[in-house]
PDB file as gemmi writes it, atoms N, CA and C in Angstrom:
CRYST1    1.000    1.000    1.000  90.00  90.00  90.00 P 1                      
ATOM      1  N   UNK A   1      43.983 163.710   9.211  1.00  0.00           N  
ATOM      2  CA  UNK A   1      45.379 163.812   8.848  1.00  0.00           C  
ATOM      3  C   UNK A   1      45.934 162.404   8.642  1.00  0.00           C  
ATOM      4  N   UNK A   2      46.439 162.010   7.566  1.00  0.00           N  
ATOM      5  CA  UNK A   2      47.167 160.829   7.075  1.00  0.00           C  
ATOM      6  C   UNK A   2      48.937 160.758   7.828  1.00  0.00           C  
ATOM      7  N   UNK A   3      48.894 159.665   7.779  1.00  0.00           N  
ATOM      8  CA  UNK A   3      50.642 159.307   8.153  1.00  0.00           C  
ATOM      9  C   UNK A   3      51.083 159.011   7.107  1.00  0.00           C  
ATOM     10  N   UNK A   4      50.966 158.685   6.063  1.00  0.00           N  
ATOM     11  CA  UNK A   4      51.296 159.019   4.682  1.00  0.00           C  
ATOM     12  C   UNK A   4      51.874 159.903   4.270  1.00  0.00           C  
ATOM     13  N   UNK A   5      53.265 159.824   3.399  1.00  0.00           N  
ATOM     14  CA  UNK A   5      53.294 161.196   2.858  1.00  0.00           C  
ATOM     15  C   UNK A   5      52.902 161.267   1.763  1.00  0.00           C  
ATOM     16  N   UNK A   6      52.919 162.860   1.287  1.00  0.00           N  
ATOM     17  CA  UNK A   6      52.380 163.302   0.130  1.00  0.00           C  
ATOM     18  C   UNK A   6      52.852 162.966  -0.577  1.00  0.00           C  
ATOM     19  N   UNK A   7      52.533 161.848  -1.706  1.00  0.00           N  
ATOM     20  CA  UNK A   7      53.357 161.497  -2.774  1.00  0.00           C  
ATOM     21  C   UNK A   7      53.108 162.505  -3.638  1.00  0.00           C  
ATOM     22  N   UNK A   8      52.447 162.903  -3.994  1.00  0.00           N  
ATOM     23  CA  UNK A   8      52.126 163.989  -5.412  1.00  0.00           C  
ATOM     24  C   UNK A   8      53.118 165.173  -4.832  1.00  0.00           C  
ATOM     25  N   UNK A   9      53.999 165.457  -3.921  1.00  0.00           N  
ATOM     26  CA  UNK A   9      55.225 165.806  -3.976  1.00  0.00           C  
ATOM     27  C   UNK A   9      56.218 165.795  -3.712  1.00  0.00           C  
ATOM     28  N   UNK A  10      56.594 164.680  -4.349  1.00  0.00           N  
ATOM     29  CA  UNK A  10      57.958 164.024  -4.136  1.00  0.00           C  
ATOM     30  C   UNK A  10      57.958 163.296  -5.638  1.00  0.00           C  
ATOM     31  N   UNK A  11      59.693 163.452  -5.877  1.00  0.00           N  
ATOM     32  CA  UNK A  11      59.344 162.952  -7.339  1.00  0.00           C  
ATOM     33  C   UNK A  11      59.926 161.265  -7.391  1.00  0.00           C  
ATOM     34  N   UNK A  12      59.676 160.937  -6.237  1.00  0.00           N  
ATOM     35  CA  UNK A  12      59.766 159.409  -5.642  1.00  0.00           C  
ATOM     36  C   UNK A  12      58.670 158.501  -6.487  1.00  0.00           C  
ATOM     37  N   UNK A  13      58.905 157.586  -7.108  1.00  0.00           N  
ATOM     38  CA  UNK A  13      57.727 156.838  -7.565  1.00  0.00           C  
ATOM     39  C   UNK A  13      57.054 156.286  -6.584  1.00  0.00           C  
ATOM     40  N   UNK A  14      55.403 155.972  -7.013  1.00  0.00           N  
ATOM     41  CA  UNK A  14      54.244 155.968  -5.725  1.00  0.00           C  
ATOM     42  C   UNK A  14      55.158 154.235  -4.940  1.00  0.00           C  
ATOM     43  N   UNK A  15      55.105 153.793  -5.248  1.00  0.00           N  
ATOM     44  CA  UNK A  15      56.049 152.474  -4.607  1.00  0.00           C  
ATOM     45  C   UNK A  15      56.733 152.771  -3.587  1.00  0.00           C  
ATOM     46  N   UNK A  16      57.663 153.453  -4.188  1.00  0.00           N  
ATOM     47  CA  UNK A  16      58.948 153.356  -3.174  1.00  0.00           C  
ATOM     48  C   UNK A  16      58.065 154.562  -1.757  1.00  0.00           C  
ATOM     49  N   UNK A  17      57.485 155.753  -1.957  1.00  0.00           N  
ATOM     50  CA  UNK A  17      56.484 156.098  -1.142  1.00  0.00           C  
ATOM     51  C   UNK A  17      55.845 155.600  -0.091  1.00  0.00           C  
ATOM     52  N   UNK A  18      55.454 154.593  -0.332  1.00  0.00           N  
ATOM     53  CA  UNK A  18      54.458 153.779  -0.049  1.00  0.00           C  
ATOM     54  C   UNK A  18      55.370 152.723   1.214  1.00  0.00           C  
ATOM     55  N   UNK A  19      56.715 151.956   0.391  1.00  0.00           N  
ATOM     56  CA  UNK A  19      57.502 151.404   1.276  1.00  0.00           C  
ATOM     57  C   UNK A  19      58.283 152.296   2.528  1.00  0.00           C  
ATOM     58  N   UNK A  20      58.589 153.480   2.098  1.00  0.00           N  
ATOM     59  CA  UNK A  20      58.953 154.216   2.862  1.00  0.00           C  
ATOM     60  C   UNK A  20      58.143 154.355   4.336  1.00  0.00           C  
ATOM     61  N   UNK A  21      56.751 154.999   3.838  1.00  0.00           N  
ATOM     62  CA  UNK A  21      55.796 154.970   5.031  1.00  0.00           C  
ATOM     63  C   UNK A  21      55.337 153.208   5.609  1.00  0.00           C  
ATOM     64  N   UNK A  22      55.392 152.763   5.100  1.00  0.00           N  
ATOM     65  CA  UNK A  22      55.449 151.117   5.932  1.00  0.00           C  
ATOM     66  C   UNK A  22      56.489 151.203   6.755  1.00  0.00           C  
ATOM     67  N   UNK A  23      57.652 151.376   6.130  1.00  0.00           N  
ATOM     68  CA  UNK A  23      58.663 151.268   6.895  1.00  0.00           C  
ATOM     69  C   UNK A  23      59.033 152.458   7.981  1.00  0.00           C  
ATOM     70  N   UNK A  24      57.645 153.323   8.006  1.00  0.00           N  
ATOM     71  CA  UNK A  24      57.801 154.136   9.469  1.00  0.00           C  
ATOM     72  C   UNK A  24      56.986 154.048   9.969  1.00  0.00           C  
ATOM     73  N   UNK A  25      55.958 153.126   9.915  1.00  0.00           N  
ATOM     74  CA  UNK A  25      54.845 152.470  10.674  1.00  0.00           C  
ATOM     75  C   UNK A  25      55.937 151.181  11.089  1.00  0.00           C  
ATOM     76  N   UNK A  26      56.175 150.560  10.624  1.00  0.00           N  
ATOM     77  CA  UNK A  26      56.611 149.277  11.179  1.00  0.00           C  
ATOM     78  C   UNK A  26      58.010 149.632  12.237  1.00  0.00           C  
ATOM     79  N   UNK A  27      58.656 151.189  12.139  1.00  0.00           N  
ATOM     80  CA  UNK A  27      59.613 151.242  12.903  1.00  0.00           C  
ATOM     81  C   UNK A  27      58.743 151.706  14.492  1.00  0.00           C  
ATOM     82  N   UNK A  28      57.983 152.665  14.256  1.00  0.00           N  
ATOM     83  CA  UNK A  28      56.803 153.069  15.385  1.00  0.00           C  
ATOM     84  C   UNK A  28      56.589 151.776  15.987  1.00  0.00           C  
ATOM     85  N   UNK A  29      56.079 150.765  15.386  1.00  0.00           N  
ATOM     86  CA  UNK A  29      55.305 149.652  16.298  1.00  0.00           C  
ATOM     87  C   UNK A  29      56.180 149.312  17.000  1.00  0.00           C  
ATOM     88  N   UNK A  30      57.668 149.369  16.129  1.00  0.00           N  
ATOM     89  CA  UNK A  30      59.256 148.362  16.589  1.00  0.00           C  
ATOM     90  C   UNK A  30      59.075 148.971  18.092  1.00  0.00           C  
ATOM     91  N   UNK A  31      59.237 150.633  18.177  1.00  0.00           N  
ATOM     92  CA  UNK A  31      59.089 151.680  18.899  1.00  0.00           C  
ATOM     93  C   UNK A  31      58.723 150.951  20.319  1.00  0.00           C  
ATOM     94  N   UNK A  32      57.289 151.503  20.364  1.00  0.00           N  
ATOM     95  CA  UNK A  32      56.212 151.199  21.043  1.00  0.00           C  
ATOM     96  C   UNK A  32      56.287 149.312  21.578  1.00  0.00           C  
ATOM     97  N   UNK A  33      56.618 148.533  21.149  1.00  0.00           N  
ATOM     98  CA  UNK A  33      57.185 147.326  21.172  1.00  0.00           C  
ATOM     99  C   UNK A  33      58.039 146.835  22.214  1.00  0.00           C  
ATOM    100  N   UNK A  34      59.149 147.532  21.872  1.00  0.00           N  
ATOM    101  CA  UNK A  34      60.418 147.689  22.953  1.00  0.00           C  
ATOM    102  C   UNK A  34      59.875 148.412  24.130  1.00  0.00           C  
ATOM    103  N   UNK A  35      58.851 149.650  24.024  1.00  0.00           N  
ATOM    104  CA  UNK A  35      58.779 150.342  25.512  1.00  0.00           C  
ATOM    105  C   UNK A  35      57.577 149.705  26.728  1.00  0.00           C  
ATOM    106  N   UNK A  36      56.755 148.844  25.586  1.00  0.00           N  
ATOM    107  CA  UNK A  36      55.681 148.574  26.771  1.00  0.00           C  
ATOM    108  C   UNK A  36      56.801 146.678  26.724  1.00  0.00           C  
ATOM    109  N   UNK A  37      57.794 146.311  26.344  1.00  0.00           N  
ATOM    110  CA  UNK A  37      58.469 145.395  27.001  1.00  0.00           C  
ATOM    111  C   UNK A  37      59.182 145.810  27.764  1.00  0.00           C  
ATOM    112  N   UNK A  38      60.022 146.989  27.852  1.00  0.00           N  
ATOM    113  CA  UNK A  38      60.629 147.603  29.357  1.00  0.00           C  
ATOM    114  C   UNK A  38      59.986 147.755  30.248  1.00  0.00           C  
ATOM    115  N   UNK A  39      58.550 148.026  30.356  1.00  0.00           N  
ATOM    116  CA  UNK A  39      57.574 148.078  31.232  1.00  0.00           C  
ATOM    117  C   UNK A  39      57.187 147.164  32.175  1.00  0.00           C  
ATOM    118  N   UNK A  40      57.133 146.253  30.834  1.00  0.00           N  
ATOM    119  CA  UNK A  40      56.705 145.196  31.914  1.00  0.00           C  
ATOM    120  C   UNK A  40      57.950 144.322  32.082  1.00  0.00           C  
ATOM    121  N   UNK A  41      58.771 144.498  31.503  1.00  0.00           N  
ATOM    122  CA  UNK A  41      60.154 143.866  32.611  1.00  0.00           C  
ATOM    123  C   UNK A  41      60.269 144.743  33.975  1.00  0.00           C  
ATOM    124  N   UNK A  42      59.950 146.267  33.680  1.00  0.00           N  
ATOM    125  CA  UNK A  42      60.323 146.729  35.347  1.00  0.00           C  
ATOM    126  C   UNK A  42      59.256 146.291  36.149  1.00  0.00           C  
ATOM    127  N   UNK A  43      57.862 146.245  35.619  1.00  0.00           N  
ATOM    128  CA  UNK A  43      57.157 145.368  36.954  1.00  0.00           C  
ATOM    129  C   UNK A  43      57.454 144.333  37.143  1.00  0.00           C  
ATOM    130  N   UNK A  44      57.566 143.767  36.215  1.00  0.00           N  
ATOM    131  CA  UNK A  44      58.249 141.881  36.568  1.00  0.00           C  
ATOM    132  C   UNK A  44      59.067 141.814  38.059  1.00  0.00           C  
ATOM    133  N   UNK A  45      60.203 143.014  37.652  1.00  0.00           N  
ATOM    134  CA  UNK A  45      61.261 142.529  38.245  1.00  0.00           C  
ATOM    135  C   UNK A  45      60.800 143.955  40.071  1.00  0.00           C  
ATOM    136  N   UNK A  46      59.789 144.665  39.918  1.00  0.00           N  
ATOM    137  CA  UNK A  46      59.536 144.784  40.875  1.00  0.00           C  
ATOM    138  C   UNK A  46      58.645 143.757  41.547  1.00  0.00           C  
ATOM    139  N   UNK A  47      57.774 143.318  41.010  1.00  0.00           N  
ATOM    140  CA  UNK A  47      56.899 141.695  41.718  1.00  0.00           C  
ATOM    141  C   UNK A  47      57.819 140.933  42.568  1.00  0.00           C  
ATOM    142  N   UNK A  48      59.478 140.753  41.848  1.00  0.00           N  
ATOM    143  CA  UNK A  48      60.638 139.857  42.096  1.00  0.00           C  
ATOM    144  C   UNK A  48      61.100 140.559  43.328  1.00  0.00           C  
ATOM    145  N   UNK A  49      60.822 141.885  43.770  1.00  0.00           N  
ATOM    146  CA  UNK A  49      61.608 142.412  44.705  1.00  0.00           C  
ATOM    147  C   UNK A  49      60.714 142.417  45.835  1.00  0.00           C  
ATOM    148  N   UNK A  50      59.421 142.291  45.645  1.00  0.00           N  
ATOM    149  CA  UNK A  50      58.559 142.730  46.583  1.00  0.00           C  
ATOM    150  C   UNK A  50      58.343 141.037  47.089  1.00  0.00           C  
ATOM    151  N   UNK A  51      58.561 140.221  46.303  1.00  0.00           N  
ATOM    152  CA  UNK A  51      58.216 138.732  47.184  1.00  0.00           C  
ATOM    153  C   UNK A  51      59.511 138.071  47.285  1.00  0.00           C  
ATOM    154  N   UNK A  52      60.225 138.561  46.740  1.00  0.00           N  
ATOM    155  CA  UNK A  52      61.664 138.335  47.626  1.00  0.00           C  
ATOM    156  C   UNK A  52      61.704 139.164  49.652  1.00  0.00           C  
ATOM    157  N   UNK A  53      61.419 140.266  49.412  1.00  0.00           N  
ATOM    158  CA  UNK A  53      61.026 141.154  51.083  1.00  0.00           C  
ATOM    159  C   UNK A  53      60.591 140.341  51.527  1.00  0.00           C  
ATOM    160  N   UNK A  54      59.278 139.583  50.602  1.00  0.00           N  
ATOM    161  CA  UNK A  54      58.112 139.303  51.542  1.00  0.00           C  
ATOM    162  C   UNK A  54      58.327 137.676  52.113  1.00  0.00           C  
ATOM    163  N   UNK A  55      58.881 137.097  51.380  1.00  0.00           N  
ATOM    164  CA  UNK A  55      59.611 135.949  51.643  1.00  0.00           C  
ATOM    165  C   UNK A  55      60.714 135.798  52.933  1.00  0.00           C  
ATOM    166  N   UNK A  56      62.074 136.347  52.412  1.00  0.00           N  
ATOM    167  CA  UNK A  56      62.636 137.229  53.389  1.00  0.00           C  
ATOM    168  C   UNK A  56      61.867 137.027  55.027  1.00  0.00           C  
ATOM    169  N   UNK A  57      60.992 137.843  54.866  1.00  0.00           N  
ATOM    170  CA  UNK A  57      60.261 138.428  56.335  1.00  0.00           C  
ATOM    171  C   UNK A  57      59.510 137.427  56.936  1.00  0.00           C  
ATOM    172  N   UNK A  58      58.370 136.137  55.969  1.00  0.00           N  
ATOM    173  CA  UNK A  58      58.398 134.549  56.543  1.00  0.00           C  
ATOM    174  C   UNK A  58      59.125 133.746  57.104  1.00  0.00           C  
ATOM    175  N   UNK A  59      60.669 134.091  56.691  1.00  0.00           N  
ATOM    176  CA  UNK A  59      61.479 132.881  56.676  1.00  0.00           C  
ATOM    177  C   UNK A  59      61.907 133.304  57.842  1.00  0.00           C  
ATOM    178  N   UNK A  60      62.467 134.766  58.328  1.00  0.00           N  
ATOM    179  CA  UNK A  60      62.639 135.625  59.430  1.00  0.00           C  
ATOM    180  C   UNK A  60      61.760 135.157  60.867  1.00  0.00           C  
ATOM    181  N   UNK A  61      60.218 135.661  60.634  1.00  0.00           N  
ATOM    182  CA  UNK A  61      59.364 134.950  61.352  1.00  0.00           C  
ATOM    183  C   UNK A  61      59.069 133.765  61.547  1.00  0.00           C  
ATOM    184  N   UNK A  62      59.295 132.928  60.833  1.00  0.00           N  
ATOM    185  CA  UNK A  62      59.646 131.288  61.249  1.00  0.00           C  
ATOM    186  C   UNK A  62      60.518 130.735  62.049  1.00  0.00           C  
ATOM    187  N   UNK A  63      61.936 131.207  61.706  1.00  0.00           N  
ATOM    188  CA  UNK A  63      62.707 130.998  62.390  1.00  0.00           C  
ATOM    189  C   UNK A  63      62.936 131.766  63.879  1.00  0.00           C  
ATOM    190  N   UNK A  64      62.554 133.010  64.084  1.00  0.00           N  
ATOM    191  CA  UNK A  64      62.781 133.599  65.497  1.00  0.00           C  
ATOM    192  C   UNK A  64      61.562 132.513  66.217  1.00  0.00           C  
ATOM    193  N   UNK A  65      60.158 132.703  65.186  1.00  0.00           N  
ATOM    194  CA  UNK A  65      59.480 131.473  66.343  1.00  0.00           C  
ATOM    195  C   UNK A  65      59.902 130.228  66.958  1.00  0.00           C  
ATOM    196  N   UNK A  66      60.476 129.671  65.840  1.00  0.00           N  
ATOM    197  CA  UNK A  66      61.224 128.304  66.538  1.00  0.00           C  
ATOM    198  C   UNK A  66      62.044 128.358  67.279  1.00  0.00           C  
ATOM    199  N   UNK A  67      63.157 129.445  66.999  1.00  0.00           N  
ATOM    200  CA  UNK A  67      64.048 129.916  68.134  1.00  0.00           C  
ATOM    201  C   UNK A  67      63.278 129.759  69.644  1.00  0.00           C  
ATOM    202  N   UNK A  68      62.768 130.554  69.335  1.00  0.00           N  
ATOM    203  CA  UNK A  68      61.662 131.060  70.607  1.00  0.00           C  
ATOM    204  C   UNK A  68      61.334 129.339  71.099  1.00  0.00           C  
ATOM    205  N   UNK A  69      60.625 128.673  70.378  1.00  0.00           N  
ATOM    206  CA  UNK A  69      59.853 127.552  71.032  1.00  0.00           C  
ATOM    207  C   UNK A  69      61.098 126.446  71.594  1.00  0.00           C  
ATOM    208  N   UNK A  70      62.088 126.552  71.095  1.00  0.00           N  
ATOM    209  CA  UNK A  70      63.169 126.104  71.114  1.00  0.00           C  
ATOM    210  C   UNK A  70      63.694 126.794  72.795  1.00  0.00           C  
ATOM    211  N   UNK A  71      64.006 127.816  72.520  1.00  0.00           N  
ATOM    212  CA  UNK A  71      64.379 128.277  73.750  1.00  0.00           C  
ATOM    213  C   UNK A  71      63.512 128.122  75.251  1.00  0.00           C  
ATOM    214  N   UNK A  72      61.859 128.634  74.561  1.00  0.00           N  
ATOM    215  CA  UNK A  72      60.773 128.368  75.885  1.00  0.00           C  
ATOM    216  C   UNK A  72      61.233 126.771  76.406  1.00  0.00           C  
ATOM    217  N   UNK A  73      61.088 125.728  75.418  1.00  0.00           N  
ATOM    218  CA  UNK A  73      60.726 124.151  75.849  1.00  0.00           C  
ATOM    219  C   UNK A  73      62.407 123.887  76.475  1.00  0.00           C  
ATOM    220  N   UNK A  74      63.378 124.241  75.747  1.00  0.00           N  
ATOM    221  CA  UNK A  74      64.897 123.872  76.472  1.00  0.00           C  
ATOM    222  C   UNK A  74      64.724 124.157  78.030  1.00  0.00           C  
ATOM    223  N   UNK A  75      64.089 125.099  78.544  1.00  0.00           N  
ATOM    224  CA  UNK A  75      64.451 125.487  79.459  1.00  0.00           C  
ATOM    225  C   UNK A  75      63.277 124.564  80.950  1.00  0.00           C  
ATOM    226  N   UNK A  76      61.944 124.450  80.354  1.00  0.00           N  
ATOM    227  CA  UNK A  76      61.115 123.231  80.770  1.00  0.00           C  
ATOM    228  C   UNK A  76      61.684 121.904  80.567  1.00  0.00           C  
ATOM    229  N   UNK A  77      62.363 121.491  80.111  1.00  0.00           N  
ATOM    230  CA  UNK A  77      63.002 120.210  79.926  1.00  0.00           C  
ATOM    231  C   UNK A  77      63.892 120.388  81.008  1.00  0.00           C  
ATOM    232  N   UNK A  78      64.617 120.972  81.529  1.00  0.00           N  
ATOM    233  CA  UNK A  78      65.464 121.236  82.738  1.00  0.00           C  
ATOM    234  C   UNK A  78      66.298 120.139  82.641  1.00  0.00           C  
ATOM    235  N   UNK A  79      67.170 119.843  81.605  1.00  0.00           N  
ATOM    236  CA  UNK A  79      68.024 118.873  81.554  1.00  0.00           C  
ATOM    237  C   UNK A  79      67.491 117.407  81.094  1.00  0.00           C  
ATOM    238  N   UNK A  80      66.552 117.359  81.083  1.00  0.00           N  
ATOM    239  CA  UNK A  80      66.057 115.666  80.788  1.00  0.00           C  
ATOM    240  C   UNK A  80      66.058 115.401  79.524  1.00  0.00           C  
ATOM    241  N   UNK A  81      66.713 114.288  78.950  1.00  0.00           N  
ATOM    242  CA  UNK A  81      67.165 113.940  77.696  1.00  0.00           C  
ATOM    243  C   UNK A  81      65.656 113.495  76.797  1.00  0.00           C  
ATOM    244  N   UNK A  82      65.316 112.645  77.844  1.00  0.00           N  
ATOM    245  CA  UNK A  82      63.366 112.109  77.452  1.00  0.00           C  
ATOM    246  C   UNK A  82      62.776 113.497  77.006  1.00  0.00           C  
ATOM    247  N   UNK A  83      62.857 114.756  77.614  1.00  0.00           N  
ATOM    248  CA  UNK A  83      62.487 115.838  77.623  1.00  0.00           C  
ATOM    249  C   UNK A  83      62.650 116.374  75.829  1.00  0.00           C  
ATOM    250  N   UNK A  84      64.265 116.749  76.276  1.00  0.00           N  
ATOM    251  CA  UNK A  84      64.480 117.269  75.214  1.00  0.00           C  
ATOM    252  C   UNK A  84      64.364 116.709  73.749  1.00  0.00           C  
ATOM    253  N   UNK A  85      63.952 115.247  73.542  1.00  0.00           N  
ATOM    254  CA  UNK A  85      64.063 114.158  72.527  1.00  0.00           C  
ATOM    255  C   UNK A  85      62.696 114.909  72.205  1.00  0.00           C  
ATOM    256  N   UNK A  86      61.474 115.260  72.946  1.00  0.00           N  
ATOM    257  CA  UNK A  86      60.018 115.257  72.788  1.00  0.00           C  
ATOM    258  C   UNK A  86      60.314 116.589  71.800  1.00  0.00           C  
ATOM    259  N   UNK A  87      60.950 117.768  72.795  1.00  0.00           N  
ATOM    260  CA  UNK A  87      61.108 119.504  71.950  1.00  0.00           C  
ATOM    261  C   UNK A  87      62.027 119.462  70.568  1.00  0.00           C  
ATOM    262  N   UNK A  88      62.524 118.215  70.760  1.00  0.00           N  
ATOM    263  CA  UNK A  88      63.349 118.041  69.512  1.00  0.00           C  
ATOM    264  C   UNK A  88      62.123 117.755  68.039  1.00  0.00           C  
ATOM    265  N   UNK A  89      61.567 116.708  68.433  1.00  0.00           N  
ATOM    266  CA  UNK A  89      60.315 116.498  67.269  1.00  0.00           C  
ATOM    267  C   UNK A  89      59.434 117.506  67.158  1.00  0.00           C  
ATOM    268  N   UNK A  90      59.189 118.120  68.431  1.00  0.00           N  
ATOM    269  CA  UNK A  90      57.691 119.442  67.914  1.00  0.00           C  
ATOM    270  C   UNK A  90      58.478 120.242  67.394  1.00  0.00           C  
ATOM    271  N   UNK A  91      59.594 120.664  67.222  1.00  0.00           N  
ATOM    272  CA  UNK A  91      60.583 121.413  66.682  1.00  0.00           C  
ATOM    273  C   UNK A  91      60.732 121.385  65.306  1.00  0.00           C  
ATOM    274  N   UNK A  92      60.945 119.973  65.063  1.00  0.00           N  
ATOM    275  CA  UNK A  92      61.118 119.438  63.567  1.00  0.00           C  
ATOM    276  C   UNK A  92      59.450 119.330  62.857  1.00  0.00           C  
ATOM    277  N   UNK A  93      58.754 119.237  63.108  1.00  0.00           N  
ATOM    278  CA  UNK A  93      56.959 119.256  63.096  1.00  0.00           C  
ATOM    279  C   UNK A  93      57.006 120.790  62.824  1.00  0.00           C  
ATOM    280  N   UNK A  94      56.932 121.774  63.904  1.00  0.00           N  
ATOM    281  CA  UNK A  94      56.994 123.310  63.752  1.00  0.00           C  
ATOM    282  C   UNK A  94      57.658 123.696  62.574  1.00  0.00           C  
ATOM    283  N   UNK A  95      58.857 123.051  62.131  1.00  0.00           N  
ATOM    284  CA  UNK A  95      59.362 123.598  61.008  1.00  0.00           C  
ATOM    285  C   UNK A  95      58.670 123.084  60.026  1.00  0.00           C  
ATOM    286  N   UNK A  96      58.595 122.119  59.550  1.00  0.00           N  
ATOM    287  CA  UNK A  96      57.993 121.212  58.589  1.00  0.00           C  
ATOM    288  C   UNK A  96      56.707 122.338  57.751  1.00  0.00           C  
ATOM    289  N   UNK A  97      55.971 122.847  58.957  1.00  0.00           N  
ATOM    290  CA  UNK A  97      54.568 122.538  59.359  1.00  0.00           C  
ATOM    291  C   UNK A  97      55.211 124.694  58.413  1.00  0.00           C  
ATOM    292  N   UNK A  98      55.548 124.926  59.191  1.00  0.00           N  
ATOM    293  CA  UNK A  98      55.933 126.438  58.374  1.00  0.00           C  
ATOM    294  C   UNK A  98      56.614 126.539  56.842  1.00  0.00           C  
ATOM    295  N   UNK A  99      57.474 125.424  57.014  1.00  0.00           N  
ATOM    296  CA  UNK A  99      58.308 125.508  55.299  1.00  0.00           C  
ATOM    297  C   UNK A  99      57.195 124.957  54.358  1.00  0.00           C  
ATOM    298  N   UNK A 100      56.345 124.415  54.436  1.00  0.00           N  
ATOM    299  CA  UNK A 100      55.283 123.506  53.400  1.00  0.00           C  
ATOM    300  C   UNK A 100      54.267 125.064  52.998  1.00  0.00           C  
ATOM    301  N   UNK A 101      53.888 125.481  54.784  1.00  0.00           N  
ATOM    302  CA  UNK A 101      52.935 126.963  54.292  1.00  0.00           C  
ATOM    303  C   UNK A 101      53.337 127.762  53.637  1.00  0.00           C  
ATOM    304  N   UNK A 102      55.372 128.337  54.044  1.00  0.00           N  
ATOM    305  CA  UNK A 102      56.022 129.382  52.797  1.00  0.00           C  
ATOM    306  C   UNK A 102      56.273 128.687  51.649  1.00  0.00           C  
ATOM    307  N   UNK A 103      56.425 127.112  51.280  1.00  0.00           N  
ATOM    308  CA  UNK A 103      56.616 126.606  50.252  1.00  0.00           C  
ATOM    309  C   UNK A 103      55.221 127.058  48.784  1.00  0.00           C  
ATOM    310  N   UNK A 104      54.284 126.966  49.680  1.00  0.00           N  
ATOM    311  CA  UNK A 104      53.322 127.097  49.034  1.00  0.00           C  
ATOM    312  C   UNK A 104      52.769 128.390  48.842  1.00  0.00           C  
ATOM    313  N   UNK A 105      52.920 129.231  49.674  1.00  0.00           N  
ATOM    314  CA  UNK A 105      52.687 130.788  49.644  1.00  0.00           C  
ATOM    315  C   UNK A 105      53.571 131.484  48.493  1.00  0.00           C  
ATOM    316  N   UNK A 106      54.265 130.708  48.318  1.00  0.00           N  
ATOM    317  CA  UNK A 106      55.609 131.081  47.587  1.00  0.00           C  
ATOM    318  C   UNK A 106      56.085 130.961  46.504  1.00  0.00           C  
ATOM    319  N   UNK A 107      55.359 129.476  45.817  1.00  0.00           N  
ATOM    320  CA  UNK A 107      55.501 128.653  44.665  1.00  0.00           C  
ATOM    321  C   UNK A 107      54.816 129.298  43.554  1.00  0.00           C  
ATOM    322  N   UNK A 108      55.420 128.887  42.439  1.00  0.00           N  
ATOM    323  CA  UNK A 108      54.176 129.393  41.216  1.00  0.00           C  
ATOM    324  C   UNK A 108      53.298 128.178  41.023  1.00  0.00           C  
TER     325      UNK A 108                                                      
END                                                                             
């Protein structure tokens, strides 16, 4: 079966025929064109949602840890400034040391 139409009935000259069916092949492709680009814009933009969560949920877990290490060492320091100067740097190290791993987990 042809996608062509029948020119031998139509009293259309074979030309204009001819442009006609181009021009419903070329609207099909237009078609088909536009739908597998909606496609892959909706995965795109689900990829975008799923490492946004997943990001999200690093940055979450980074920070309650430091909280945490923050809170454990404040409380071993028992007031000492020498103390707290030391939990202050493994603190800033701990972060460092996590934002470089989500930096990179993360990056294109």
């Amino acid at each position: 079966m042809s996608i062509l139409p029948d020119v031998s009935r139509t009293n259309e000259p074979r030309g204009s025929a001819l442009i006609s069916a181009r021009a419903a092949r070329t609207a099909r492709r237009a078609d088909l064109d536009m739908f597998e680009h909606r496609v892959e814009a909706a995965v795109r933009c689900d990829f975008d949602i799923a490492d946004t969560e997943a990001l999200a949920d690093a940055l979450g877990v980074a920070t309650d840890e430091e909280l945490a290490f923050l809170r454990e060492f404040r409380a071993k320091a028992n007031g000492s400034e020498a103390a707290m100067e030391l939990v202050a740097r493994k603190i800033e190290m701990f972060s460092t040391i996590n934002n470089r791993r989500i930096a990179r987990r993360f990056s294109s």
